[in-house]
Structure formats: structure tokens, C-alpha cells
N, C-alpha and C positions, 0 to 999 in steps of 0.2 A: 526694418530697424532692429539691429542686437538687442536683445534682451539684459535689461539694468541689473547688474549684482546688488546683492542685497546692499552691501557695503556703500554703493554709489547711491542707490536710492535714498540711502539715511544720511547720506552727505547731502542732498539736493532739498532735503525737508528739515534738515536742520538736527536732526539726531546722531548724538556721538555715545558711538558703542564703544565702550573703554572695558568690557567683557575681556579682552582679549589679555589687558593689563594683568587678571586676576588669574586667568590659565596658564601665564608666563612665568607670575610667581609661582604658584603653583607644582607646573612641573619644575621651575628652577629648585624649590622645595625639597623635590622627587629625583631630582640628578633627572631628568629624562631630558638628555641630547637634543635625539629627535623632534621631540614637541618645540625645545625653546628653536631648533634651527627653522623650523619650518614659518617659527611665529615673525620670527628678525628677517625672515624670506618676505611674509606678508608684511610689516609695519617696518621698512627700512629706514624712512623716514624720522622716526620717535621712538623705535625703540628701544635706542642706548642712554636718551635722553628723558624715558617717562619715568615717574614717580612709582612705584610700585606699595609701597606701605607707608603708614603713617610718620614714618623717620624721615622719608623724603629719601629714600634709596633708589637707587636706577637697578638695573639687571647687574652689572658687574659690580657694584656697592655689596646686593644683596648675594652675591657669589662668595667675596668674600668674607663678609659676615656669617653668612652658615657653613664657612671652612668648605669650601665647594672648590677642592684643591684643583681634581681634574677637568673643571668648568672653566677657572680662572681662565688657563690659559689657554682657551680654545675661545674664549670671548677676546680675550686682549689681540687676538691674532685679526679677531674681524671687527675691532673698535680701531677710529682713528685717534692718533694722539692725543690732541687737544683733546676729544671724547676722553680723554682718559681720567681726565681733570673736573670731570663731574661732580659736583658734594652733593652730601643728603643735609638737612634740615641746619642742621650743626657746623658746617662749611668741613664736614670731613673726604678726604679725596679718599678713591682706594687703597694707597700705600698708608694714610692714618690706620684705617680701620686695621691694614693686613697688618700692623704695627703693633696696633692693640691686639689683637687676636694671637697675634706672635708667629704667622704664619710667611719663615723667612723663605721659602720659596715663590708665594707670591709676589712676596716684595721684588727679587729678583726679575720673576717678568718685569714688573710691571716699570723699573728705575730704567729698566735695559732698550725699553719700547721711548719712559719716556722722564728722562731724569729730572726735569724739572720739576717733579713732584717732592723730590726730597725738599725742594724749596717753599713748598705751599703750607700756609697756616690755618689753621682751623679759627674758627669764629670766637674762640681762647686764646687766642692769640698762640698756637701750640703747635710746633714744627712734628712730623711725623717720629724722628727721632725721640722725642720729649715726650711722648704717649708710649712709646717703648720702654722708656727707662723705668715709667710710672709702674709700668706690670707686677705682678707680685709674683706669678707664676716660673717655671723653675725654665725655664728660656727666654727672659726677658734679657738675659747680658747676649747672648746668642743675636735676637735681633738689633737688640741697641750697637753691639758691634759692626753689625754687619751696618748698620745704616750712616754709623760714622765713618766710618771706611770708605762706603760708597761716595760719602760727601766728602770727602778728604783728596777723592781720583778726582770727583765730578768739577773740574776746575771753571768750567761755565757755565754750572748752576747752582754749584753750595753756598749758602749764605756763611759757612764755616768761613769763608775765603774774601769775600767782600765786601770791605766796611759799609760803602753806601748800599749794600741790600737792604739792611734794614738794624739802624741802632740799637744795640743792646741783643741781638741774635746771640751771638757767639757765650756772654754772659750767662744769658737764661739758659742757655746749649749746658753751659758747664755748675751748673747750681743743678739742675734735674740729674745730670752724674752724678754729681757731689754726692744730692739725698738719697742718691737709687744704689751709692754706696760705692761707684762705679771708678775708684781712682784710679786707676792704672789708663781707664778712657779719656779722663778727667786732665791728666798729666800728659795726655797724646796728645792733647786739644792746646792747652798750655805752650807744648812744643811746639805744633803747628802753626800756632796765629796769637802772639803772648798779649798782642794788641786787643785781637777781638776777645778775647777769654776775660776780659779784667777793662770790658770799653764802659761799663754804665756808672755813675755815681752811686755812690753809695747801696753798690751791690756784690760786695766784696763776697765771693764762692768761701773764704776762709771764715766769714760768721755762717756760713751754711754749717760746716764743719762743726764749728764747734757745739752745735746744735746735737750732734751723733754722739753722745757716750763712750759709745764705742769705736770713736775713731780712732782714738790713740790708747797707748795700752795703761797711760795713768785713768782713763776712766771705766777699765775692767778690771775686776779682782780674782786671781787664779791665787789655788791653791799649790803649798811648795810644790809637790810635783809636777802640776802644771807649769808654774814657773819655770821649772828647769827645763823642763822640753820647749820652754820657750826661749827660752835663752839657745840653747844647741841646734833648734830649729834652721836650717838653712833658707837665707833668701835670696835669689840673683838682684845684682844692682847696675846698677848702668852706667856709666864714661863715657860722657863725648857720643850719647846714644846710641852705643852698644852696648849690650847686654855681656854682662863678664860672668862666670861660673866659675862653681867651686873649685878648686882646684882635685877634689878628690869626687866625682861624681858618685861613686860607690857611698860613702861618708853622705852624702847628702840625699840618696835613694832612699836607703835603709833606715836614718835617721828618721825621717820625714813619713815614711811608712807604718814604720814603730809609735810614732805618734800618734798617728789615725787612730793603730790599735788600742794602745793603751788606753786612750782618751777619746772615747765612742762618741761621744753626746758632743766634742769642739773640735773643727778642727784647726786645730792652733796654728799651723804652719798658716794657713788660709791666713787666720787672724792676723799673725806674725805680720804678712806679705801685706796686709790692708794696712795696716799702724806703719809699714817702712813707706809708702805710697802715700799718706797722709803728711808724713813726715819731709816728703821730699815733695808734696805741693807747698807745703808753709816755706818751706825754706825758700823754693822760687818766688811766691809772692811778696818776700820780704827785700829779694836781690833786687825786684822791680819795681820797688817802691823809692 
């Protein structure tokens, strides 16, 4: 008779060696390839599916949470889809987390394997997109765009798009723009689905607004020369959903440059372009009322 692996013998008596869970972490810790392939070699079974820390993260949770950029996609290639939908503790999948971390090349695997994820909500009741916008960090419009975009193609799994996905989506979608400052996203979303952007009671995105200060320019105070660069300030505006430009692009390069310089600490064209975007959400919420 063959000789019993350690492994089977501790199955046959009732002990579970979960050793193996901590060496995974571990090397996944350590970037070490190697180690983790060899381990998902031995525990094919459970190992996209075990808990590995107290957050209740899996092997690709924790990949992307420690920014384990070239891990990511060497796991997403040997995880099956649905695996991919895994949460930790929080109901976070791994486009939440790559969301929060800001990490838009993850996200890109992981929508392209398995888009449904843009549609999965955290135990917050919080669409991946909605933990993006939250970010404070200086690429948070970088991945909120990008994940609005993705849901805007993904026509058979964006809750953007579907009233009966789930009441009030689109709403909460456009209020977490609003506060993350995001109008120009805010106004894409508007244009895309005027129904869902404005579906809940008494959840109107324009008291979101008015809550910002600085979303219109009666609630900031610039000094005369600021003002005047504010005023001269070029903004593009839109018709029938193109974008029209100045007619002298030179005039509006130079202008707008000059601005930056003068005025180190604002820059106003920015502000300019966020106050006309504010302006041109109220005014739609009022046509649709």
C-alpha cells in the first residue's frame, strides 16, 4: 500500500492545516510568483476562495489592496469569473477596492474579464464607481472616469442604464459626482439617462450643490485681478452635444496660461470651467421639472 501524504493523513484524523493560508499571504506580501503558483498548484480547490486576513480578503482582494499591480493580472488570468466576485468582510469585490486604491489598470482587467462588477455593491450600499469619486487623492477623477465610461459601453451590466436594476442607482451615482466636485461627469450622466439621474424623491443632486461654496462663483471672493482673469478666462461650451471652441485658439491658449502664471495658488480657468458646469446642471434640472 502507497505511503499516506502528510496532507491525507491529517484529512483522515480530522486536522486542517490552514499553514498554508499564512505562506500564501505571505509570499503574496513578498511579490514571490513562485511561491504563490506553486501554492494555487497544491490548494486548487480554495485557494481563490479562502480568507487570508482578518478583513476577510481572498488572494486577489489582497493583491489588490497591497497595489500588487503585476500579481493582479497573472491571478485574474487563472481565476474564473464569478471567482472574481469574491468580497472580504465589507461585501467589497476587487474592482471596489482597485477603486479605492485608484489603481485604473487593475480595474481595467478585472471590468474586461468580468463586467459585471461595475454593477456589484458593497455592504454600504456603494457601487465601485461611488468609492472612486470618494478618494481625495490626486487620481481619483482618472478612475471615476474611467469607471463611468465603462458603465456608460457596458450596456448589459450598468445599473447607469437600467431602471429596474436597482431604485435610486443612478441618483446616488450623480450626488457622490456632485460632492467629489465632478460636474462635467455629473452632466454626462444627466445626458445619458435624465430619468435615472433625478429617479428618487427627494433626492435632488442640486441640494447636493448647493451645499459646495464653491460651486458657483457668487460663493467665492476673488480679488479685482482675479476677477478680470476671470472674466477673460476661456471656457468651451456645448450645442446639441458638441463641444464648440473659441474661435481664436491662440486667444485662448495664451490667455489661460497667463492665468496659471499670474495667479500660482488658483487656477481660475479650472474654477471658471467648474462654475459654467454647475451652471449648466441647474439650468437642466429646472427644464425637467
Amino acid at each position: 500500500m502507497a505511503q499516506q501524504s502528510q496532507q491525507q493523513q491529517d484529512v483522515i484524523i480530522g486536522i486542517v492545516d490552514d499553514t498554508w493560508k499564512q505562506d500564501l499571504y505571505q509570499a503574496l506580501k513578498k511579490g514571490k510568483w513562485e511561491n504563490i503558483e506553486r501554492i494555487i498548484h497544491d490548494h486548487q480547490n480554495e485557494v481563490f476562495t479562502a480568507k487570508l486576513n482578518e478583513n476577510g480578503e481572498t488572494l486577489l482582494l489582497s493583491a489588490v489592496n497591497e497595489a500588487k499591480k503585476g500579481l493582479v493580472n497573472k491571478l485574474v488570468d487563472k481565476i474564473a469569473p464569478d471567482l472574481l466576485a469574491e468580497t472580504d468582510n465589507f461585501g467589497n469585490t476587487a474592482l471596489h477596492l482597485a477603486a479605492n486604491v485608484g489603481l485604473v489598470e487593475d480595474a481595467r482587467i478585472l471590468v474586461r474579464k468580468h463586467p459585471e462588477l461595475l454593477n456589484r455593491e458593497n455592504k454600504d450600499g456603494l457601487l465601485p464607481i461611488q468609492l472612486a469619486a470618494r478618494r481625495e487623492q490626486a487620481n481619483a477623477r482618472s478612475m471615476t472616469s474611467y469607471l463611468f465610461k465603462a458603465g456608460k459601453e457596458d450596456d448589459n451590466h450598468s445599473k447607469l442604464l437600467k431602471g429596474e436594476a436597482g431604485a435610486g442607482v443612478g441618483s446616488r451615482v450623480m450626488k457622490s459626482l456632485i460632492k467629489a466636485g465632478f460636474y462635467d461627469l455629473a452632466l454626462d450622466l444627466l445626458e445619458f439617462n435624465e430619468k435615472l439621474a433625478w429617479e428618487e424623491e427627494n433626492n435632488n443632486p442640486l441640494e447636493q450643490m448647493a451645499s459646495d461654496p464653491g460651486g458657483f462663483k457668487s460663493g467665492i471672493r476673488l480679488s479685482s485681478w482675479q476677477s478680470l482673469i476671470y472674466l477673460y478666462s476661456y471656457v468651451p461650451t456645448k450645442r446639441n452635444g458638441m463641444t464648440e471652441y473659441s474661435p481664436s485658439e491662440v486667444y485662448k491658449t495664451v490667455w489661460n496660461l497667463l492665468a496659471k502664471v499670474l495667479v500660482q495658488n488658483m487656477d481660475i480657468p479650472a474654477l471658471k470651467l467648474k462654475h459654467h458646469r454647475a451652471l449648466r446642471l441647474v439650468q437642466s434640472g429646472h427644464r425637467m421639472e
